[in-house]
mmCIF file of the N, C-alpha and C atoms, coordinates in Angstrom:
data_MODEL
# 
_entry.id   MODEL 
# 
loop_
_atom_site.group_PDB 
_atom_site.id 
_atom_site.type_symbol 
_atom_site.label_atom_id 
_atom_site.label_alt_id 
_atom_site.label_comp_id 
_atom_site.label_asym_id 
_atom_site.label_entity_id 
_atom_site.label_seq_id 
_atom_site.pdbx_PDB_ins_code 
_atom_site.Cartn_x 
_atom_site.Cartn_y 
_atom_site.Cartn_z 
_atom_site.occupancy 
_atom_site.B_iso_or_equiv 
_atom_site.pdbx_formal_charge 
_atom_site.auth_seq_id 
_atom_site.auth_comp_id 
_atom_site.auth_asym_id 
_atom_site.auth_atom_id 
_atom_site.pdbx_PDB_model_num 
ATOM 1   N N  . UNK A 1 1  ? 84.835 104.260 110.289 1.00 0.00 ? 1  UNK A N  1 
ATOM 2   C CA . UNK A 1 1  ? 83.681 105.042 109.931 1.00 0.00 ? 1  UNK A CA 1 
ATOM 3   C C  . UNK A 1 1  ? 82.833 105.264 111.176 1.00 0.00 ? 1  UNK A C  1 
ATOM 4   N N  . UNK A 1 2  ? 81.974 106.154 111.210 1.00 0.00 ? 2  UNK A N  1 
ATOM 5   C CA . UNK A 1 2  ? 81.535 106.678 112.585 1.00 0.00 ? 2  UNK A CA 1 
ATOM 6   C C  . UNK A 1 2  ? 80.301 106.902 112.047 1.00 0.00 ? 2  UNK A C  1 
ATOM 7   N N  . UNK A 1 3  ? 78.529 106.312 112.426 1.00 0.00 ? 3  UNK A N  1 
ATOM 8   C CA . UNK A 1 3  ? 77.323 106.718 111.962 1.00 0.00 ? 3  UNK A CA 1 
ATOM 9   C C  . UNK A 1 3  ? 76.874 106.971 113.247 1.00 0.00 ? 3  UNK A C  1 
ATOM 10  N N  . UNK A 1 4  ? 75.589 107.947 113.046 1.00 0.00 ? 4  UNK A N  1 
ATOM 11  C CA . UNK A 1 4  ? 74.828 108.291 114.470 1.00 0.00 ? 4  UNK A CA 1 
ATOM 12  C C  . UNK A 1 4  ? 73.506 108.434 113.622 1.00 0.00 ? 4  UNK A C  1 
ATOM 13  N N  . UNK A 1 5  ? 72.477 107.973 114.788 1.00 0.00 ? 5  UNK A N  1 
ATOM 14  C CA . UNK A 1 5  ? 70.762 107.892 114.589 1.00 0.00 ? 5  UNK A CA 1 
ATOM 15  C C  . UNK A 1 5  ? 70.661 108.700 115.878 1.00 0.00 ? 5  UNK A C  1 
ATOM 16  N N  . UNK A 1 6  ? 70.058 109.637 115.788 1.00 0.00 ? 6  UNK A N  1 
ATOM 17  C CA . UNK A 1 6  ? 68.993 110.369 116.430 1.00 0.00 ? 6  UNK A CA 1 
ATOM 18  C C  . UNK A 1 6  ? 67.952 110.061 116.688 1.00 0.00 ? 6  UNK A C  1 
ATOM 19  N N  . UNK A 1 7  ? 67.351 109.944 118.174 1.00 0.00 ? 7  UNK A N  1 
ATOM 20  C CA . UNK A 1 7  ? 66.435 109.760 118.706 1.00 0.00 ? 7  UNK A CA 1 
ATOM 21  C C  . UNK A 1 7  ? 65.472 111.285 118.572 1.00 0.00 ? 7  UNK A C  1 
ATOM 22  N N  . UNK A 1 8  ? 65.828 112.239 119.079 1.00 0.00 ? 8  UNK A N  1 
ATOM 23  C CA . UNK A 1 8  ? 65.002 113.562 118.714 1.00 0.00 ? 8  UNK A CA 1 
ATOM 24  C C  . UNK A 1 8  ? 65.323 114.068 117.689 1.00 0.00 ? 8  UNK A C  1 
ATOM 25  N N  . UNK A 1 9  ? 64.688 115.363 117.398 1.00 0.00 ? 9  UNK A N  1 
ATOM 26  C CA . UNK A 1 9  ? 65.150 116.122 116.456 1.00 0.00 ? 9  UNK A CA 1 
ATOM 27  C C  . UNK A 1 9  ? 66.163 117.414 116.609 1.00 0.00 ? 9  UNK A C  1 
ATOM 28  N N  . UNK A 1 10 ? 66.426 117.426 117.983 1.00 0.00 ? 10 UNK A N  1 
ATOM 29  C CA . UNK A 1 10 ? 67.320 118.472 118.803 1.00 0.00 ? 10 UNK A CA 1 
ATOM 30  C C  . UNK A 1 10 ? 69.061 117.592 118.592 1.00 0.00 ? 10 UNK A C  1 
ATOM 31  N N  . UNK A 1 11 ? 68.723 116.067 117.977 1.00 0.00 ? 11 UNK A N  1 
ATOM 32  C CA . UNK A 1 11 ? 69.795 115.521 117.894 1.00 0.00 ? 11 UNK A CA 1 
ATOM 33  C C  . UNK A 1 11 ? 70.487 114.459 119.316 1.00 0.00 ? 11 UNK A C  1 
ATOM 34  N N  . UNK A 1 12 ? 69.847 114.556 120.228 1.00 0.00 ? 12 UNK A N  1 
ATOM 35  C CA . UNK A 1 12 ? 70.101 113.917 121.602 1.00 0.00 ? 12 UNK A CA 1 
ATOM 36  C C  . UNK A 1 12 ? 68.766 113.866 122.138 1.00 0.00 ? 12 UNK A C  1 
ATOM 37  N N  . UNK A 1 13 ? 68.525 112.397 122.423 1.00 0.00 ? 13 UNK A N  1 
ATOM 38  C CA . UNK A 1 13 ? 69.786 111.207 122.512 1.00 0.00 ? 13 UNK A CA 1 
ATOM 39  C C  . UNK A 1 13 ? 69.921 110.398 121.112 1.00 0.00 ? 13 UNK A C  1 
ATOM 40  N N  . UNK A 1 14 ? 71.026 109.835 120.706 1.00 0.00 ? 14 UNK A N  1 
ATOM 41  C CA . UNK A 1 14 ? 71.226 109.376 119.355 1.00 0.00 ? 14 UNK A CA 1 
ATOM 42  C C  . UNK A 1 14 ? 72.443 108.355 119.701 1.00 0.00 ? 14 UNK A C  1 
ATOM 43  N N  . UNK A 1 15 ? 72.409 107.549 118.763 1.00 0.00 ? 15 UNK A N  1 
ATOM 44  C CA . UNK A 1 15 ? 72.899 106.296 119.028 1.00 0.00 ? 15 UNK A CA 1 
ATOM 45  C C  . UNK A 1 15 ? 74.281 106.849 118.154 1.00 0.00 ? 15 UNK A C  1 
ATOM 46  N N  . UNK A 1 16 ? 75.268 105.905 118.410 1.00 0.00 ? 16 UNK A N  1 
ATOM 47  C CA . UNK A 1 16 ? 76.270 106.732 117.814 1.00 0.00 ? 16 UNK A CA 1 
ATOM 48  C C  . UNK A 1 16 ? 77.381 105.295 117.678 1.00 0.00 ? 16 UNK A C  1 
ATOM 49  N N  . UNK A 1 17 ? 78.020 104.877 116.456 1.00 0.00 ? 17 UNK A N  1 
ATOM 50  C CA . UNK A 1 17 ? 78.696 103.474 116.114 1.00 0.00 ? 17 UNK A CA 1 
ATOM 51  C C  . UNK A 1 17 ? 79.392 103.984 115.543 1.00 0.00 ? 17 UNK A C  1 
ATOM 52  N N  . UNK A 1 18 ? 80.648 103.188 115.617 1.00 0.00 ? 18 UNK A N  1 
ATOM 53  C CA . UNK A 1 18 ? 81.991 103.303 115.116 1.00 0.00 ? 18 UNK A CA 1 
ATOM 54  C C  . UNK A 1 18 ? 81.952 101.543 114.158 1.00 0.00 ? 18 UNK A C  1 
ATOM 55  N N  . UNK A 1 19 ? 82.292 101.846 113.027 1.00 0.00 ? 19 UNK A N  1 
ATOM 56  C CA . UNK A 1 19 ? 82.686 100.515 112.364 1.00 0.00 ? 19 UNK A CA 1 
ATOM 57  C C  . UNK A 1 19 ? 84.104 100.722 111.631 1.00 0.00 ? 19 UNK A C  1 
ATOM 58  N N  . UNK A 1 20 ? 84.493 99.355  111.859 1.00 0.00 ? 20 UNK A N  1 
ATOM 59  C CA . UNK A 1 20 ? 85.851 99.373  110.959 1.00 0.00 ? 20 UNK A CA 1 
ATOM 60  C C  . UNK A 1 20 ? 86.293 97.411  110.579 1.00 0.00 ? 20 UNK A C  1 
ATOM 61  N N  . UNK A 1 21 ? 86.819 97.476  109.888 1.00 0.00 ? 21 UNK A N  1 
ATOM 62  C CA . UNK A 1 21 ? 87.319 96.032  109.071 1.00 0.00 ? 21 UNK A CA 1 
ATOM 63  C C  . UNK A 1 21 ? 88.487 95.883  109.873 1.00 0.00 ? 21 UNK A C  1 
ATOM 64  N N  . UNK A 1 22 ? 88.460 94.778  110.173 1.00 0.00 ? 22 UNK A N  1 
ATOM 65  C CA . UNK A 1 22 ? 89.640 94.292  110.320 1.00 0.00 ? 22 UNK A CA 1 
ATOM 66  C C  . UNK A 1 22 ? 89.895 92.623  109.797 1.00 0.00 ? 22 UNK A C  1 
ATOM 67  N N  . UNK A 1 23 ? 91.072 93.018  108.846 1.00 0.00 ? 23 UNK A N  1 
ATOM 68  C CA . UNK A 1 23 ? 90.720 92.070  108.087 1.00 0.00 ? 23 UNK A CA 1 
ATOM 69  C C  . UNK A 1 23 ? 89.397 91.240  107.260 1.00 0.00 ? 23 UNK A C  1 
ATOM 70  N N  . UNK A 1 24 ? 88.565 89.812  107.610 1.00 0.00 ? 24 UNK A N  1 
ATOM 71  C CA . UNK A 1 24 ? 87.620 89.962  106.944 1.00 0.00 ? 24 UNK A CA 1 
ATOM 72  C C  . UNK A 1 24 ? 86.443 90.292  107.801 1.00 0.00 ? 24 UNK A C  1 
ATOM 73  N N  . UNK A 1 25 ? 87.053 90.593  109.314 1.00 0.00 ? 25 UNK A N  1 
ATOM 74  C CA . UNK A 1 25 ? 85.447 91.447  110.000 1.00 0.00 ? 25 UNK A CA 1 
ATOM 75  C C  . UNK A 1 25 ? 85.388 92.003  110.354 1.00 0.00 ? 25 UNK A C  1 
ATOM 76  N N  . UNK A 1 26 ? 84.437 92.577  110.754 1.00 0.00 ? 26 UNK A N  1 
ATOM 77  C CA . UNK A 1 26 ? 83.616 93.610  110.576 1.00 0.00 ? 26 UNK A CA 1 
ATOM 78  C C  . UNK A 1 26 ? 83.391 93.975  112.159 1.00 0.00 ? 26 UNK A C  1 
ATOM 79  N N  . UNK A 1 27 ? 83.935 95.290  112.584 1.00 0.00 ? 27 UNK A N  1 
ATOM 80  C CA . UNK A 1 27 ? 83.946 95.588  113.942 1.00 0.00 ? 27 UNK A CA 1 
ATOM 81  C C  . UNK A 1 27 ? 83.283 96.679  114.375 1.00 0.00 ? 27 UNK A C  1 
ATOM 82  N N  . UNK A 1 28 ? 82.415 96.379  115.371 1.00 0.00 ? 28 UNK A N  1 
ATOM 83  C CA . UNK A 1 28 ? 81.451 97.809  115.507 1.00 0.00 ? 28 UNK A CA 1 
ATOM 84  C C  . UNK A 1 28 ? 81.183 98.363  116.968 1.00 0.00 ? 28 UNK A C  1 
ATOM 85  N N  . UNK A 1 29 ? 81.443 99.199  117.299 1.00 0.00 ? 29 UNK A N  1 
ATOM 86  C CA . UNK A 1 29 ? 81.256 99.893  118.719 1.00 0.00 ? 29 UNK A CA 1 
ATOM 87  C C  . UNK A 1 29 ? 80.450 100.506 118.662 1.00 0.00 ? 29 UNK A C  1 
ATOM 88  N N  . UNK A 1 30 ? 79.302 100.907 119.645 1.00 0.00 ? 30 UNK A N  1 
ATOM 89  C CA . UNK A 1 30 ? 78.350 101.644 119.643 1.00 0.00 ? 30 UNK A CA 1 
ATOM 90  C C  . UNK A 1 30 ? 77.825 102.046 121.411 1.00 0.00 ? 30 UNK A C  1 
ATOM 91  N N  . UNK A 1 31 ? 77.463 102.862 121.095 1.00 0.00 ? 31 UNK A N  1 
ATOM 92  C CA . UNK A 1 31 ? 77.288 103.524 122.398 1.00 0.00 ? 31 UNK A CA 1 
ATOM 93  C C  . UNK A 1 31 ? 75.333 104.235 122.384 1.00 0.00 ? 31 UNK A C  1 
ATOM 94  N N  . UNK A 1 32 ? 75.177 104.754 123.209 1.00 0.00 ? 32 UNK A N  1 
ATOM 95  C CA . UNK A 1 32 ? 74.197 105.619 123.127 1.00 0.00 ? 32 UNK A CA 1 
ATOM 96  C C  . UNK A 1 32 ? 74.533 107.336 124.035 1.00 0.00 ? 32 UNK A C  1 
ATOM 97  N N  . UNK A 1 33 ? 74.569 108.085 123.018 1.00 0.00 ? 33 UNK A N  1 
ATOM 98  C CA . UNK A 1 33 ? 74.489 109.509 123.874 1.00 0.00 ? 33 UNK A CA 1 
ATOM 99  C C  . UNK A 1 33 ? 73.228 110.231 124.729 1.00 0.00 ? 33 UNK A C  1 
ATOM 100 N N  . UNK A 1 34 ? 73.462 110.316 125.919 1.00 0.00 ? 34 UNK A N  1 
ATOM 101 C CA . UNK A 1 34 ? 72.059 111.071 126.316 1.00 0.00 ? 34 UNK A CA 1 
ATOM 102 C C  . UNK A 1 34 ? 72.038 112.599 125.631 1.00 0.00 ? 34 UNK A C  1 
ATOM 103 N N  . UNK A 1 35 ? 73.051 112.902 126.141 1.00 0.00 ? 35 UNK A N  1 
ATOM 104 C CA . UNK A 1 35 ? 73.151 114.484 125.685 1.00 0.00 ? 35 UNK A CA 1 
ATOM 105 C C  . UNK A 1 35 ? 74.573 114.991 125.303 1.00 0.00 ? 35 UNK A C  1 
ATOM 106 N N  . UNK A 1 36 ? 74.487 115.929 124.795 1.00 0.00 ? 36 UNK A N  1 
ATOM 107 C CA . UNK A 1 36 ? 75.808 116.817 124.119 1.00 0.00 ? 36 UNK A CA 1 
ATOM 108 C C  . UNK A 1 36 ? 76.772 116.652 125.359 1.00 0.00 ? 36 UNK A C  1 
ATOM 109 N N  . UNK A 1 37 ? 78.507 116.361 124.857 1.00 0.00 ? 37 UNK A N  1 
ATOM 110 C CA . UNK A 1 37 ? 79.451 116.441 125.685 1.00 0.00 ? 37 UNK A CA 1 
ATOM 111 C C  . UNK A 1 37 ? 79.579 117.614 126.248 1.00 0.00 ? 37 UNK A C  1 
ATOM 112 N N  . UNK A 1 38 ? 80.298 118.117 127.539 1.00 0.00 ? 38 UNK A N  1 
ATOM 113 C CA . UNK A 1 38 ? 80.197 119.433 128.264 1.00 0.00 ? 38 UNK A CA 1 
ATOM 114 C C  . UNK A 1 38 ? 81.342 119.576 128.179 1.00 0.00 ? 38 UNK A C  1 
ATOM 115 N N  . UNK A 1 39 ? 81.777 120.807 128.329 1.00 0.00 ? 39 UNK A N  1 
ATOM 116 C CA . UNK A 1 39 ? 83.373 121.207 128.214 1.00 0.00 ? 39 UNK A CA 1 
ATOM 117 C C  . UNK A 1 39 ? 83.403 122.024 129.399 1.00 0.00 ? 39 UNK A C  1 
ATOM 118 N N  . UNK A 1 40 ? 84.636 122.056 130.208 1.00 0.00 ? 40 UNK A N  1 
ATOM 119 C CA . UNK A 1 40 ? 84.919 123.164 131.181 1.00 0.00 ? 40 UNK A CA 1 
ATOM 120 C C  . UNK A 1 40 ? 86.602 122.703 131.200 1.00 0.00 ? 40 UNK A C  1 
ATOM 121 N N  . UNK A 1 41 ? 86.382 122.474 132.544 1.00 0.00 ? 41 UNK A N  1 
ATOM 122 C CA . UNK A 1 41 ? 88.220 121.980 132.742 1.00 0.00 ? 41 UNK A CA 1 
ATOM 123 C C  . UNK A 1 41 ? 88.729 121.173 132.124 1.00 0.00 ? 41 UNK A C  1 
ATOM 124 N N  . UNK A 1 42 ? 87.880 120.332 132.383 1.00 0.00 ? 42 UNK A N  1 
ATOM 125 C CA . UNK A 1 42 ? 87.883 118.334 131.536 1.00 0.00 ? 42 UNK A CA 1 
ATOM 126 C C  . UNK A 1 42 ? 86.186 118.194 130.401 1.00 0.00 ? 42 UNK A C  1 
ATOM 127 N N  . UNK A 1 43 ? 86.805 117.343 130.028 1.00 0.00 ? 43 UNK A N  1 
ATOM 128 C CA . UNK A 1 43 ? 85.399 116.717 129.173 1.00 0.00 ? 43 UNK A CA 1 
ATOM 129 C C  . UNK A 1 43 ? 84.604 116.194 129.984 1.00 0.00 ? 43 UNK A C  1 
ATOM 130 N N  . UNK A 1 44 ? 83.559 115.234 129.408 1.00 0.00 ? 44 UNK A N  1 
ATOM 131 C CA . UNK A 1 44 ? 82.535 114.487 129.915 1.00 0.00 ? 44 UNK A CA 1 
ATOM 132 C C  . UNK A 1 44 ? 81.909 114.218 128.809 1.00 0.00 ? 44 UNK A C  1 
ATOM 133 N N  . UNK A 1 45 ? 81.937 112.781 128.561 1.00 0.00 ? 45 UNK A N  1 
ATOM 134 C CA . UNK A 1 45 ? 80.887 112.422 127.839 1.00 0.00 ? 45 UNK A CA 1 
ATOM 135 C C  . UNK A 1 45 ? 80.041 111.621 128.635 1.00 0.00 ? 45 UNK A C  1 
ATOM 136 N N  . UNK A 1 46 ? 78.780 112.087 127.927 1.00 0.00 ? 46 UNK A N  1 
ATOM 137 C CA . UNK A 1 46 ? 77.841 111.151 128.577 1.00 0.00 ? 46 UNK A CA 1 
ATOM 138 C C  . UNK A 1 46 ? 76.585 110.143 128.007 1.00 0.00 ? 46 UNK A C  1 
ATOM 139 N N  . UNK A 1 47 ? 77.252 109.110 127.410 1.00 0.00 ? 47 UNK A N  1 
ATOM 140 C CA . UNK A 1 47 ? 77.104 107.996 126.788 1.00 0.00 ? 47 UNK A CA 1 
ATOM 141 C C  . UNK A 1 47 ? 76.768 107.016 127.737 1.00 0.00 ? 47 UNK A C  1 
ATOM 142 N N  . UNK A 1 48 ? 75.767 106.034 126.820 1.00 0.00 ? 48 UNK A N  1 
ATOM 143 C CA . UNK A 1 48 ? 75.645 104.601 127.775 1.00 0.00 ? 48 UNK A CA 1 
ATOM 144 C C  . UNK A 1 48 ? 75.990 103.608 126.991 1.00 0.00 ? 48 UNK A C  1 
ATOM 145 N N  . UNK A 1 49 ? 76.611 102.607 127.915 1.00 0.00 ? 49 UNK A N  1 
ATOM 146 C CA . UNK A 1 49 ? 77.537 101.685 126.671 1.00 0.00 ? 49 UNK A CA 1 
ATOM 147 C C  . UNK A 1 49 ? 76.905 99.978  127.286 1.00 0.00 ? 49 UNK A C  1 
ATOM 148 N N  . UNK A 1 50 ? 76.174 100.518 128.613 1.00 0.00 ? 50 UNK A N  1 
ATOM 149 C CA . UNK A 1 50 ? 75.496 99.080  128.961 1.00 0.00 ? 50 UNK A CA 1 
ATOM 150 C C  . UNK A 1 50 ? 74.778 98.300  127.494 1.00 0.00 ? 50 UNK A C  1 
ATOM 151 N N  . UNK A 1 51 ? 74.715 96.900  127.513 1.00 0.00 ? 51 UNK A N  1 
ATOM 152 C CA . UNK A 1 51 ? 74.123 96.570  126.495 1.00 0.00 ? 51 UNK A CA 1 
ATOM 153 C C  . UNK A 1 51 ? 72.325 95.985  127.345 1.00 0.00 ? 51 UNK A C  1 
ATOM 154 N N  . UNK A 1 52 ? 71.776 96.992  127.739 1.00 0.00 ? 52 UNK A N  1 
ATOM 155 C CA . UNK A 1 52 ? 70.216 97.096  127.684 1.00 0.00 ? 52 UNK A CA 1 
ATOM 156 C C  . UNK A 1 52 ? 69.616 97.776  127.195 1.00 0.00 ? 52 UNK A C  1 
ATOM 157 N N  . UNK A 1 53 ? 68.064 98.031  127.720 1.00 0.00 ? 53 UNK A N  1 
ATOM 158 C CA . UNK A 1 53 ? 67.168 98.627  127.741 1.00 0.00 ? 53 UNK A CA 1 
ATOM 159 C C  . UNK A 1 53 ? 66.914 99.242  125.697 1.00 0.00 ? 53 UNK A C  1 
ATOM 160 N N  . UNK A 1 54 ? 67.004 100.390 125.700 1.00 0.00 ? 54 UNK A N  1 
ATOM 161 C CA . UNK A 1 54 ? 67.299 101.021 124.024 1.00 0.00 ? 54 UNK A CA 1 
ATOM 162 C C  . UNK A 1 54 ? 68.439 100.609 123.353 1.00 0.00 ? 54 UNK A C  1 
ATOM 163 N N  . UNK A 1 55 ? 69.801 100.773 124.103 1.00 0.00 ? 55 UNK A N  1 
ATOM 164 C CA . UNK A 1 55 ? 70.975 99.806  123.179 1.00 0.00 ? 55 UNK A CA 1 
ATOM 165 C C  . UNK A 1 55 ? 70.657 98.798  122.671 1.00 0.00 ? 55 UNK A C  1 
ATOM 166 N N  . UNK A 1 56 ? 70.366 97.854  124.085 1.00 0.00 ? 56 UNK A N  1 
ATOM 167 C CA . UNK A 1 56 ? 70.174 96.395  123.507 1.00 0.00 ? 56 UNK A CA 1 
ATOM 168 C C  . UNK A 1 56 ? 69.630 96.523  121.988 1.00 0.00 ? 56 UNK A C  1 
ATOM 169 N N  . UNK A 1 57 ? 68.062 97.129  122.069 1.00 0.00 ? 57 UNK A N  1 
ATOM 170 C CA . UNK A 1 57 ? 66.983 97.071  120.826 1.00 0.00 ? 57 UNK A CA 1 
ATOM 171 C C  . UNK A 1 57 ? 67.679 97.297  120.106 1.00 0.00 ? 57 UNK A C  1 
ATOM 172 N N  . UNK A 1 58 ? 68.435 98.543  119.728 1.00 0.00 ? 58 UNK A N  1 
ATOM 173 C CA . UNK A 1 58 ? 68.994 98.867  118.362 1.00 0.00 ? 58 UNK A CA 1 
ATOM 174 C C  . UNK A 1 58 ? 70.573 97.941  117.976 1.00 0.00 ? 58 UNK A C  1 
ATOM 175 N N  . UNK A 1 59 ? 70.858 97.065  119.156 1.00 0.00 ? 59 UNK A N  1 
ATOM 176 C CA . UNK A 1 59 ? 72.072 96.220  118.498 1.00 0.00 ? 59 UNK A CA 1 
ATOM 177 C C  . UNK A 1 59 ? 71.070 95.101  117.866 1.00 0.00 ? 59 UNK A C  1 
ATOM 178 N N  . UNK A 1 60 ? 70.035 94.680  118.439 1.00 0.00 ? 60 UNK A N  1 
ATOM 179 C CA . UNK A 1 60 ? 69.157 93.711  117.449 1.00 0.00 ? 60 UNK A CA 1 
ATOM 180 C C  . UNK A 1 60 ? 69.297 93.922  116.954 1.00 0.00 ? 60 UNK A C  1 
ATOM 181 N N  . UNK A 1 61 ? 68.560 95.124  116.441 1.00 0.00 ? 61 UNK A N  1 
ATOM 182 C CA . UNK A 1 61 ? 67.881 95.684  115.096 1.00 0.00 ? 61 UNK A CA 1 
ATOM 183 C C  . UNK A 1 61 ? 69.505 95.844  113.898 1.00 0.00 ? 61 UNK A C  1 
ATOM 184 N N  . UNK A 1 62 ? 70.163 96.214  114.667 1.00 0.00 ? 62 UNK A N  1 
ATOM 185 C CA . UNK A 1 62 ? 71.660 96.282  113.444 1.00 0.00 ? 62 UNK A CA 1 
ATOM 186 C C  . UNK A 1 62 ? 71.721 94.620  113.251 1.00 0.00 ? 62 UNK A C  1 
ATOM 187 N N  . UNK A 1 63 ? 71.800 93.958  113.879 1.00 0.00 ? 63 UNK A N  1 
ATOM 188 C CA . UNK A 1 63 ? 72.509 92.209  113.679 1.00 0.00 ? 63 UNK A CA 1 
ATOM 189 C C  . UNK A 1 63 ? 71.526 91.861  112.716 1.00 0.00 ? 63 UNK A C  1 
ATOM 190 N N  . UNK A 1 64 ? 70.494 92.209  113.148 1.00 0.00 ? 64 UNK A N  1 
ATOM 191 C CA . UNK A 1 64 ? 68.912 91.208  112.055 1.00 0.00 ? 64 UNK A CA 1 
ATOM 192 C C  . UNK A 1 64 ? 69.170 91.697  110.893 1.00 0.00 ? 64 UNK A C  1 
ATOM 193 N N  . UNK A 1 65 ? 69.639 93.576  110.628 1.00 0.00 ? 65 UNK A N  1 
ATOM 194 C CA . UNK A 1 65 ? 70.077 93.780  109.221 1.00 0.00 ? 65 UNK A CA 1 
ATOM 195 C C  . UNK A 1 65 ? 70.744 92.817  108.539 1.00 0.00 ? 65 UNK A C  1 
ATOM 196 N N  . UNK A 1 66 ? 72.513 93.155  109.487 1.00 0.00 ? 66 UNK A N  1 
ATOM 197 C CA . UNK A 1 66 ? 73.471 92.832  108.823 1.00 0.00 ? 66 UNK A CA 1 
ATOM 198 C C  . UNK A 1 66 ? 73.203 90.714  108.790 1.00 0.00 ? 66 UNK A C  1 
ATOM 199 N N  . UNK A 1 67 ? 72.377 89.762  109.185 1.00 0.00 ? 67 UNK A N  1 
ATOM 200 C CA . UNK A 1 67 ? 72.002 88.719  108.796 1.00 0.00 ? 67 UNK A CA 1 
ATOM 201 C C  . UNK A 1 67 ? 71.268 88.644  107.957 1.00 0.00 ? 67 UNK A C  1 
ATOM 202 N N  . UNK A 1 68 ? 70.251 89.783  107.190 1.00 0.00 ? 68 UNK A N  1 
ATOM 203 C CA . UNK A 1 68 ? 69.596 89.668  106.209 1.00 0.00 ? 68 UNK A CA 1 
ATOM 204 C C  . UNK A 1 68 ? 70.342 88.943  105.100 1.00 0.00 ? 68 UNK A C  1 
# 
């Protein structure tokens, strides 16, 4: 499953997670997008996958959920 939160209302930058089960857990990737991927020759995405600054906050904020 794939969810995204939006930071603006233009849609970028928005946080963007991949979850899936495996077996009994629960696996989640998440990234942050600055802006829309570009297309020409090759792709580019341009995501931040460091775990600081705004990531960090919003992987809290998911863990403190999912420990509720």
């Amino acid at each position: 499953m794939s969810f995204i939160r939006p930071l603006a209302r233009a849609g970028f930058p928005r946080f963007h997670m991949y979850a899936a089960l495996r077996d009994l857990d629960l696996e989640i990737s998440i990234h942050l997008d600055q802006k829309k991927e570009t297309y020409g020759n090759s792709t580019r995405h341009h995501g931040e996958y460091e775990n600081d600054g705004a990531l960090k906050t919003e992987v809290e904020r998911i863990k403190s959920i999912l420990n509720s």
